[in-house]
N, C-alpha and C positions, 0 to 999 in steps of 0.2 A: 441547369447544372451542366457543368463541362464534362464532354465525355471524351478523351484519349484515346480508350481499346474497347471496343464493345464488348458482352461479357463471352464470346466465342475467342477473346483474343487476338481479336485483329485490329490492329492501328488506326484510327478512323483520322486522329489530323497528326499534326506535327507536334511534338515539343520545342516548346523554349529554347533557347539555348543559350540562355545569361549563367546556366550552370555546365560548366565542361563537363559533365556524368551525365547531366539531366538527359532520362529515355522511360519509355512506357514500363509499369511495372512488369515483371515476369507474371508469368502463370502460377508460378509457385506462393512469389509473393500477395498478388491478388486474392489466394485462397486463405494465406494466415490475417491477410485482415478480413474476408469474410467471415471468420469462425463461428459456424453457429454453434447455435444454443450456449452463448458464449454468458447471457444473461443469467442463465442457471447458476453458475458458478458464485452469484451473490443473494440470488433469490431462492434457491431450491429451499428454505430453511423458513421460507415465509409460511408454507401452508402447516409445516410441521410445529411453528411456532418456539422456534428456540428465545431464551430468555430475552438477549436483547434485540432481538427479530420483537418479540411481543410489547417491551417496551417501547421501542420505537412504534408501533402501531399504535398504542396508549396515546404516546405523546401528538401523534399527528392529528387523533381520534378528538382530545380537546384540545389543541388548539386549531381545531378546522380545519386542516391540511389537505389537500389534495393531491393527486400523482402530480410529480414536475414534469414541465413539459422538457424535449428533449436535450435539448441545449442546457437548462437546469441540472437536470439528471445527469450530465455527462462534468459537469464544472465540478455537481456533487461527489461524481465518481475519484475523480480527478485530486480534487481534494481529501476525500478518504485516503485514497492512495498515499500520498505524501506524510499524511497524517502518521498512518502504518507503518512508512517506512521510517520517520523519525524515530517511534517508537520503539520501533528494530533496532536501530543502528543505536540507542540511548543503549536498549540491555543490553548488545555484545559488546560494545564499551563499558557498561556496568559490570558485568563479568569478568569481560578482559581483567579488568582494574581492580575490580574485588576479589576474584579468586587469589592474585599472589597475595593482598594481603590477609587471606585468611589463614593463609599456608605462612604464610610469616607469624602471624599470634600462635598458629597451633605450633609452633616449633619455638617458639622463645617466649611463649605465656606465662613461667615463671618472671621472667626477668618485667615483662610487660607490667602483672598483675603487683608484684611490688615496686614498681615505681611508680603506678596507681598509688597504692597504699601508702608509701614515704609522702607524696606528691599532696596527699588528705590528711596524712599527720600534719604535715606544716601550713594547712593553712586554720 
């Protein structure tokens, strides 16, 4: 493994410099990607066993599953991620988009509801 700054912070070689910024992280930076117990954050729910925490332990249980190793676990992570956020960004569009027209039906619902009605006498 390449090591840049050793963990006291002191520069050990040079950077690259095919990027005009490229320089050793800060101290500051260095410590938000340390974060620990950062695992917590998706695990803590494992021993308490919330619903799809247990499911998930179900499924791995018959199909033989093992822990992934780290590189797996992090592709996994990875893709949860993306996953979440799609589904995010689906509802506050769905929202967005549905709340005016419910506010459009609850304010012109007569006019709506018989042109339903006309709309099923003619056919």
């Amino acid at each position: 493994m390449m090591q840049i700054v050793n963990l006291q912070g002191k520069q050990v070689q040079t950077v690259d410099s095919h990027w005009p910024t490229s320089m050793p992280l800060t101290s500051d930076q260095r410590d938000k990607l340390l974060r620990g117990s950062t695992c917590m954050a998706c695990h803590q729910d494992i021993p308490k066993g919330s619903i799809p925490i247990a499911m998930l332990g179900k499924v791995a249980q018959v199909a033989n599953l093992s822990f992934a190793p780290e590189d797996s676990h992090s592709d996994l992570l990875r893709e949860n991620n993306i996953l979440i956020a799609w589904i995010k960004i689906a509802g506050i569009l769905g929202g967005i988009l549905l709340i005016p027209l419910i506010i459009i039906y609850v304010i012109n619902r007569r006019k709506i509801n018989n042109k339903i009605r006309n709309w099923r006498r003619r056919k």
